[in-house]
C-alpha positions as CSV (number, residue, x, y, z in Angstrom):
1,X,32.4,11.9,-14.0
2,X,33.3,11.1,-18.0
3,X,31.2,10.1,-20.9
4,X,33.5,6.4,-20.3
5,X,32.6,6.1,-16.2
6,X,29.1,7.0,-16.8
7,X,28.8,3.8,-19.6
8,X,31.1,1.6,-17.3
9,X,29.0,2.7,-14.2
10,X,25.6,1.8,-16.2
11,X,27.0,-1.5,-17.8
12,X,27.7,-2.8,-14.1
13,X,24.9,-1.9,-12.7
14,X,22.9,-3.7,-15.8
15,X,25.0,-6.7,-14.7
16,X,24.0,-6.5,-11.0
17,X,20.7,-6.7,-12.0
18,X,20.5,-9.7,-14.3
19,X,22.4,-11.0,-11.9
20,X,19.8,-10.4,-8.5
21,X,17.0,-11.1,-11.2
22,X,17.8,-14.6,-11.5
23,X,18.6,-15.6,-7.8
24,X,15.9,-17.8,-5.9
25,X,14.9,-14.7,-4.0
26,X,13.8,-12.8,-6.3
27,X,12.2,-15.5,-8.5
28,X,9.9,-16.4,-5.6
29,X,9.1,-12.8,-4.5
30,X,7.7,-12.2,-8.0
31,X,6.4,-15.1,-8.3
32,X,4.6,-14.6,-5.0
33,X,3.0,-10.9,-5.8
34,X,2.2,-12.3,-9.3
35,X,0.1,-15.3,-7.2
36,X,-1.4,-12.5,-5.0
37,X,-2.5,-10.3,-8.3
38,X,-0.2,-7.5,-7.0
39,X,1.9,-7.6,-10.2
40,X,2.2,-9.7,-13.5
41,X,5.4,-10.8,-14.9
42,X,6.1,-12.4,-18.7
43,X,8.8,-15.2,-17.4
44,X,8.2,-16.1,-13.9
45,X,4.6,-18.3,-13.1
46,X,2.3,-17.5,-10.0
47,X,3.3,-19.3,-7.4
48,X,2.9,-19.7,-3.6
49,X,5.5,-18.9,-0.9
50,X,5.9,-16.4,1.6
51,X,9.2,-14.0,0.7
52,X,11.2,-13.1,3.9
53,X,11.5,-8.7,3.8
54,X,15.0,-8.9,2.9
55,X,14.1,-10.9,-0.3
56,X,11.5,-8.7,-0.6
57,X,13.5,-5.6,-0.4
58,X,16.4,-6.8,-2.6
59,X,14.0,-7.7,-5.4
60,X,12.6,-4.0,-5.0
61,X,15.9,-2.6,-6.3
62,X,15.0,-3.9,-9.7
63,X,11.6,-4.1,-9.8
64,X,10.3,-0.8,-8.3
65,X,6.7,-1.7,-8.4
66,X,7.5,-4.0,-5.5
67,X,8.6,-1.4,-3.0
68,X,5.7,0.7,-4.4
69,X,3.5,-2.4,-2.6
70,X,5.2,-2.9,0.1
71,X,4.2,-0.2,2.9
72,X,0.6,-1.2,2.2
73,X,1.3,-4.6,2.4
74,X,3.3,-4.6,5.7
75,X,0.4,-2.6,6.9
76,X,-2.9,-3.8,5.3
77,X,-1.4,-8.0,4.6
78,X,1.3,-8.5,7.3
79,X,1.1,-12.3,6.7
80,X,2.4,-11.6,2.9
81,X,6.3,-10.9,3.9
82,X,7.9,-12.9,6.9
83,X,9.1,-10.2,9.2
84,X,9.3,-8.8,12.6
85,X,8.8,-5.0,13.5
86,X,12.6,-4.9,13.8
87,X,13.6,-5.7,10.9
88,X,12.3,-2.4,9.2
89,X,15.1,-0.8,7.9
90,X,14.8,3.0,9.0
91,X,13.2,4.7,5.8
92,X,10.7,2.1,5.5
93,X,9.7,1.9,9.4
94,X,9.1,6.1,9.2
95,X,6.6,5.5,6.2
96,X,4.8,3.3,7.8
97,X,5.0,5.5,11.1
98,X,3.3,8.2,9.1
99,X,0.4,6.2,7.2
100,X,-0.4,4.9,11.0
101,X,-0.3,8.1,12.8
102,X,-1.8,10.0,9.9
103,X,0.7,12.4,9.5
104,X,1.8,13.6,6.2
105,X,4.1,11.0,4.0
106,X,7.1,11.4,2.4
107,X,8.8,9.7,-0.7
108,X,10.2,6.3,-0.3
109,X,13.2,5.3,-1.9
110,X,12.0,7.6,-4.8
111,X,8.5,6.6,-4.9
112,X,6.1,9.4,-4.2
113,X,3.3,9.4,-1.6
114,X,0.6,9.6,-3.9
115,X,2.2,6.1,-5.3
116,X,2.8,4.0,-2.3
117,X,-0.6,5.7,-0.3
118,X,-2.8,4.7,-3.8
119,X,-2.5,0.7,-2.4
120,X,-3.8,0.9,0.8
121,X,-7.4,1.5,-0.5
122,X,-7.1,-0.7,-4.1
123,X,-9.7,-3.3,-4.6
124,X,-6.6,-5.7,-5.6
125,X,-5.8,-5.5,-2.4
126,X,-8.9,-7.0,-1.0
127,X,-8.0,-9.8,-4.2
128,X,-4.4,-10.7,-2.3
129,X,-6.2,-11.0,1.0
130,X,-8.9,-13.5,-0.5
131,X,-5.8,-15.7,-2.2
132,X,-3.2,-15.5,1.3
133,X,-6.5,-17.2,2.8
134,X,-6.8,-20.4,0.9
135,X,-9.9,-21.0,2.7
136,X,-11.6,-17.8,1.5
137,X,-13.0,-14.8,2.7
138,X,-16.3,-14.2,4.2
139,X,-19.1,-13.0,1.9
140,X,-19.5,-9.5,1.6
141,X,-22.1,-7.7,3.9
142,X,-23.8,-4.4,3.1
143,X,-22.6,-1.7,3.7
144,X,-23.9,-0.4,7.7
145,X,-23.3,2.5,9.5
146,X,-20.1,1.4,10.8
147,X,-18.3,0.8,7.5
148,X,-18.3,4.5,6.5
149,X,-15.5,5.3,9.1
150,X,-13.4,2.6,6.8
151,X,-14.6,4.0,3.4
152,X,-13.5,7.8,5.2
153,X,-10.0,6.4,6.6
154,X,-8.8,4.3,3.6
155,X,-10.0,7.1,0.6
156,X,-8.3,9.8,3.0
157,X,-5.5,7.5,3.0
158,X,-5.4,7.1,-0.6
159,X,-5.3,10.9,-1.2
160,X,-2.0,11.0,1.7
161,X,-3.7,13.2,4.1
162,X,-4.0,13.4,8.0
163,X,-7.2,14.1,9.3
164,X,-6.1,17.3,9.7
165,X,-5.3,18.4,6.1
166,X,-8.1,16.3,5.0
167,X,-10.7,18.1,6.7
168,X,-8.9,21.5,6.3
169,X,-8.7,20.9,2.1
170,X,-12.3,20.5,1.4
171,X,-13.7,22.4,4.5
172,X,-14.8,20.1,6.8
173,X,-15.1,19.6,10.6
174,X,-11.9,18.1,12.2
175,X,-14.5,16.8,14.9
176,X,-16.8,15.3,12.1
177,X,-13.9,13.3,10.3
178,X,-12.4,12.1,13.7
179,X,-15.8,11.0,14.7
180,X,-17.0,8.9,11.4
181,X,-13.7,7.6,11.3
182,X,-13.6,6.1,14.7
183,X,-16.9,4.4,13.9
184,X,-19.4,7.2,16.0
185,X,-22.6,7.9,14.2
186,X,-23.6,10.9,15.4
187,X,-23.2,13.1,12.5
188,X,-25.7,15.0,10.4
189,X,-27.0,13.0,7.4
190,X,-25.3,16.3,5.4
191,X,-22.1,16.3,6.8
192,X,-21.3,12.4,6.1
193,X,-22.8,12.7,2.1
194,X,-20.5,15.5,2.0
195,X,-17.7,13.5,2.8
196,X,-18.5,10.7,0.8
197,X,-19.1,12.8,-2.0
198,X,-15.4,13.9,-2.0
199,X,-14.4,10.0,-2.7
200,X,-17.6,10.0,-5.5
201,X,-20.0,7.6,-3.6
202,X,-23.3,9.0,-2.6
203,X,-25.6,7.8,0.8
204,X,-28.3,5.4,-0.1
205,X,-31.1,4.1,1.8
């Protein structure tokens, strides 16, 4: 490919853009993860209405921080994005396959694991849930024995491990992790500060 094809190539692509960027699809699925706190934007205003996926997906071709969202909102905030299991395209459906089976990721549509996996355990995520409920969420309740398994599960999912690889990378039992994550409570006082330490929280009385 010449110097001329590369520029031609480039200038229509910068077309097709400006072009998806100003249809109603777009505009509301921006507008939408702007009203959820997901993303800001200069020209387009907050505003309330549920994007289908395609929409969703389209707008992601120019504005990558969408599909850098989107697994953990299909997975953590279904109700964000109208869509049905089968309308996954293929790359997308396997991402999600892997956060929920806890096997190891791989890059979606350019966007590493460590990218996409960082949302499913942001507070901002926890900001877009409180805003699709109009109503509000519940107050917050201390922290008991059965929120550790949740603290375990989404910081190992931040880091894009399987229980496996998690417990194998900073020595601990497989059994242990398994256990806490699943909500049991029967191990040692040690072993779960351990773990927590390796997300930098500590076990208070």
């Amino acid at each position: 490919m010449d110097y001329e094809e590369i520029i031609r190539k480039a200038a229509d692509k910068a077309r097709d853009d400006i072009a998806l960027a100003q249809e109603p699809g777009f505009i509301q699925t921006v507008a939408w993860f702007h009203y959820l706190g997901l993303l800001k934007h200069n020209k387009i205003l907050p505003h309330r209405h549920h994007p289908d996926l395609e929409d969703v997906l389209k707008a992601g071709e120019i504005e990558p921080r969408i599909l850098e969202l989107l697994p953990a909102v299909l997975i953590l905030l279904p109700e964000a994005v109208q869509f049905q299991r089968t309308d996954l395209p293929e790359d997308l459906a396997a991402v999600i396959d892997d956060i929920q089976n806890r096997r190891d990721c791989k890059p979606f549509r350019n966007i590493p694991p460590q990218k996409y996996c960082h949302w499913l355990s942001a507070p901002i995520i926890d900001i877009a849930r409180r805003r699709i409920d109009f109503r509000g969420a519940p107050r917050r309740r201390s922290a008991s024995a059965g929120d550790f398994g949740g603290i375990i599960r989404d910081g190992r999912l931040k880091l894009c491990l399987t229980q496996e690889s998690f417990a194998k990378k900073y020595n601990l039992s497989l059994r242990v992790v398994r256990d806490l994550e699943q909500g049991k409570t029967t191990a040692s006082i040690a072993a779960l500060s351990a773990i927590l330490r390796v997300f930098g929280r500590t076990l208070r009385a």
